[in-house]
C-alpha positions as CSV (number, residue, x, y, z in Angstrom):
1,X,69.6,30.6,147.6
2,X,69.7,31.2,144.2
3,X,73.0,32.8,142.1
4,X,70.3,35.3,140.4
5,X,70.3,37.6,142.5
6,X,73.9,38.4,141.8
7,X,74.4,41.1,139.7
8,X,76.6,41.4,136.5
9,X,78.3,44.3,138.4
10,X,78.5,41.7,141.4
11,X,79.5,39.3,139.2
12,X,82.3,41.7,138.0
13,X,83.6,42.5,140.9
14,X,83.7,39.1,142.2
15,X,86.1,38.2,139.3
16,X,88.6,41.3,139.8
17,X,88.7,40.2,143.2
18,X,89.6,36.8,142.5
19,X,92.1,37.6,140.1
20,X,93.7,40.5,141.9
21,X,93.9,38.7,145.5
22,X,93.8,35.3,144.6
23,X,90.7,35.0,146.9
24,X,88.2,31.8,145.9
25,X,85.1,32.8,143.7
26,X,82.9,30.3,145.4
27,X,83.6,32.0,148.9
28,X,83.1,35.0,147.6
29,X,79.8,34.4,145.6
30,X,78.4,32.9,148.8
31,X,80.1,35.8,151.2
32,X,77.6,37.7,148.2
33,X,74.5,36.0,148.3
34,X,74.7,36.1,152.0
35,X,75.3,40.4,152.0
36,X,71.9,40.4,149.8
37,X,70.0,38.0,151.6
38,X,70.7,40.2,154.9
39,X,69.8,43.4,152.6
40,X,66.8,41.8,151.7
41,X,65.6,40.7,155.3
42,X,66.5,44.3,156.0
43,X,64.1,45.8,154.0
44,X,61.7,43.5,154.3
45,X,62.0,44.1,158.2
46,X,62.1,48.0,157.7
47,X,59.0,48.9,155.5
48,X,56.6,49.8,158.5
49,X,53.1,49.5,158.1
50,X,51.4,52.6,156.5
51,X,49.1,53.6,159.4
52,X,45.7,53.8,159.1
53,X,44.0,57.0,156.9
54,X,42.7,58.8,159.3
55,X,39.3,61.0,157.4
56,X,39.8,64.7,158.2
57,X,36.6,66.2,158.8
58,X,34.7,68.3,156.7
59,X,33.7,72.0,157.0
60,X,30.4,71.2,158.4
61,X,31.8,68.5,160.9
62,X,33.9,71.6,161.9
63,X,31.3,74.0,162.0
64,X,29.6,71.6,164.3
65,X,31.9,71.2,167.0
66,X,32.5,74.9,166.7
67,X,29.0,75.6,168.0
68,X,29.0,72.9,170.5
69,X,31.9,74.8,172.1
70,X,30.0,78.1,172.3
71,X,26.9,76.3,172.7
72,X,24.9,78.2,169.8
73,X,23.3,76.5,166.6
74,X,24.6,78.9,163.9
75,X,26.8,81.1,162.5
76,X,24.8,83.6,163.0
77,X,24.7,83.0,166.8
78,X,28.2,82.3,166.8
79,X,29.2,86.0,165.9
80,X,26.9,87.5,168.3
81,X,28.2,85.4,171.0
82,X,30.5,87.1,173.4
83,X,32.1,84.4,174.6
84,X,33.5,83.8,170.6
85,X,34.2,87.3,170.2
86,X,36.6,87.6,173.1
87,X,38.3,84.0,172.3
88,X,38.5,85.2,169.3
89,X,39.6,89.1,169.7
90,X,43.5,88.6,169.4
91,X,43.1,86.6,166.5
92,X,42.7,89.3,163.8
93,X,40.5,88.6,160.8
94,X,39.4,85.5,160.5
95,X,37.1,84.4,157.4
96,X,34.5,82.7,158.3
97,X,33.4,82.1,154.6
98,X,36.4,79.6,153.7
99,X,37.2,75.9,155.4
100,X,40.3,77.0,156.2
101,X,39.0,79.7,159.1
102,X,37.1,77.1,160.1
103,X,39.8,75.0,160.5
104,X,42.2,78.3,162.1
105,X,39.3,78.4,164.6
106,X,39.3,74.8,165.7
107,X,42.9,74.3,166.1
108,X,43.0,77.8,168.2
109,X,39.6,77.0,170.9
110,X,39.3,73.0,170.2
111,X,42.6,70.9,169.6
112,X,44.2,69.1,167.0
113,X,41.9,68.1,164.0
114,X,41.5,64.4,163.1
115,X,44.8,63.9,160.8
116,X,46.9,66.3,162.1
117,X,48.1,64.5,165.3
118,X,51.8,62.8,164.8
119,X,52.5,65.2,161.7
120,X,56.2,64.9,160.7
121,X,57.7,67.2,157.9
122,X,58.6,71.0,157.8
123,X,57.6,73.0,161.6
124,X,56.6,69.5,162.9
125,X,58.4,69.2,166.4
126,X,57.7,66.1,168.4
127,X,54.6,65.3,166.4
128,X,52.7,68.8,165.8
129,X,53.2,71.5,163.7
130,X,53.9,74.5,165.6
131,X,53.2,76.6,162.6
132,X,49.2,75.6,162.9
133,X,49.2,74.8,166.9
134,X,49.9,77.2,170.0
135,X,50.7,74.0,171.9
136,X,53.7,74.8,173.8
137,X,53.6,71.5,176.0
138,X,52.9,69.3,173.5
139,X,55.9,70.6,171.4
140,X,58.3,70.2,174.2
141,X,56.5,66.8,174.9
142,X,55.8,68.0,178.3
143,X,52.6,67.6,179.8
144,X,51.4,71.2,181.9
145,X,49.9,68.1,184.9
146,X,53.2,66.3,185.6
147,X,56.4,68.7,184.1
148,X,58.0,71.4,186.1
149,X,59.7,74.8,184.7
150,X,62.8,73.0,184.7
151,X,61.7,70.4,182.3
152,X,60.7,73.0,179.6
153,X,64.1,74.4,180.4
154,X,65.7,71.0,179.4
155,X,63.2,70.4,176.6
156,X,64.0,73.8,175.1
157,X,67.4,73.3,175.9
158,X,67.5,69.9,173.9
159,X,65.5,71.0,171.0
160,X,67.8,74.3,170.9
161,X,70.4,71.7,169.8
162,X,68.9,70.9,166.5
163,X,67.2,73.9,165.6
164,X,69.2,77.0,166.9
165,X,70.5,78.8,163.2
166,X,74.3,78.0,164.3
167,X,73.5,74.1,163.7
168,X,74.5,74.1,160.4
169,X,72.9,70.6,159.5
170,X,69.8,71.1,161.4
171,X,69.5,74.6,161.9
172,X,66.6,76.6,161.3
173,X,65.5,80.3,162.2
174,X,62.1,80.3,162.0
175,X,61.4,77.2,164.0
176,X,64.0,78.2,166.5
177,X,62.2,81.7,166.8
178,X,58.6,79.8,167.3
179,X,60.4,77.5,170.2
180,X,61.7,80.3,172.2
181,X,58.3,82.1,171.8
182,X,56.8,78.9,173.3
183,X,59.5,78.4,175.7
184,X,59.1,82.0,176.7
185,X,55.7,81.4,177.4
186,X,56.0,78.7,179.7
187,X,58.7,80.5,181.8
188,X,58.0,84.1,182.0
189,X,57.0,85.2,185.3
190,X,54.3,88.3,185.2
């Protein structure tokens, strides 16, 4: 390896050390270039491959599969049906004139749109954003086939950890509030 990739400031401190300490500047330019050349392997090893762009679908893509699952052709159809109308009752006022109450619609009846799957950042617990999706076993990263009450009791339990308000590092009121609604909503015996 070369001796460019130490820095004046490396440089520097190499010196200081060698005259405070007495230590050899030879061992400690090479004790140098071998803490960079481990950095550099480290980030080299550490930038992850940007995953592939997944294309979102557009409002008539949308549209589409939103009449598929009532089984009409149009809009029009679509409001008249009664099957939309009840799955759609406890929703309040959705516009249908805008892409995203399109959208609203297909994340509530369909599933997660193309894009949205694995979303990381504010509300996103274990991949989804609970803001967007009533997906109470997928935010506990259960599965409704296999898990049993007592898993969504440890699942909440874990996730209460990092999101219950006391957590002063991780804390957060509003997402805590959505978990125990979906937590809730898995236990709850009618």
């Amino acid at each position: 390896m070369s001796s460019n990739k130490i820095t004046a400031r490396i440089e520097s401190e190499i010196q200081r050390l060698s005259c405070e300490h007495g230590y050899s500047d030879s061992v400690l330019r090479e004790f140098a270039l071998f803490v960079l050349a481990k950095e550099s392997a480290k980030s080299k090893s550490a930038a992850k491959p940007k995953p592939p762009k997944v294309k979102k679908l557009t409002v008539t893509q949308v549209k589409q599969a939103i009449y598929d699952h009532f089984g009409v052709k149009d809009t029009k159809e679509l409001k008249k049906s009664g099957a939309f109308q009840l799955a759609t009752s406890s929703m309040g006022n959705i516009s249908l004139s805008k892409k995203d109450g399109w959208e609203q619609l297909y994340r509530k009846l369909i599933g997660i749109l193309p894009g949205e799957e694995n979303e990381s950042g504010y509300g996103c617990v274990n991949g989804i954003n609970i803001f967007k999706y009533d997906m109470p076993w997928k935010a506990f990263g259960l599965d409704p086939k296999v898990n049993s009450t007592e898993d969504v009791k440890a699942a909440y339990r874990d996730l209460s950890k990092i999101y219950h308000p006391d957590n002063s590092e991780t804390g957060n009121a509003e997402i805590f509030d959505r978990l125990t609604m979906f937590y809730k909503s898995l236990t709850e015996k009618f």
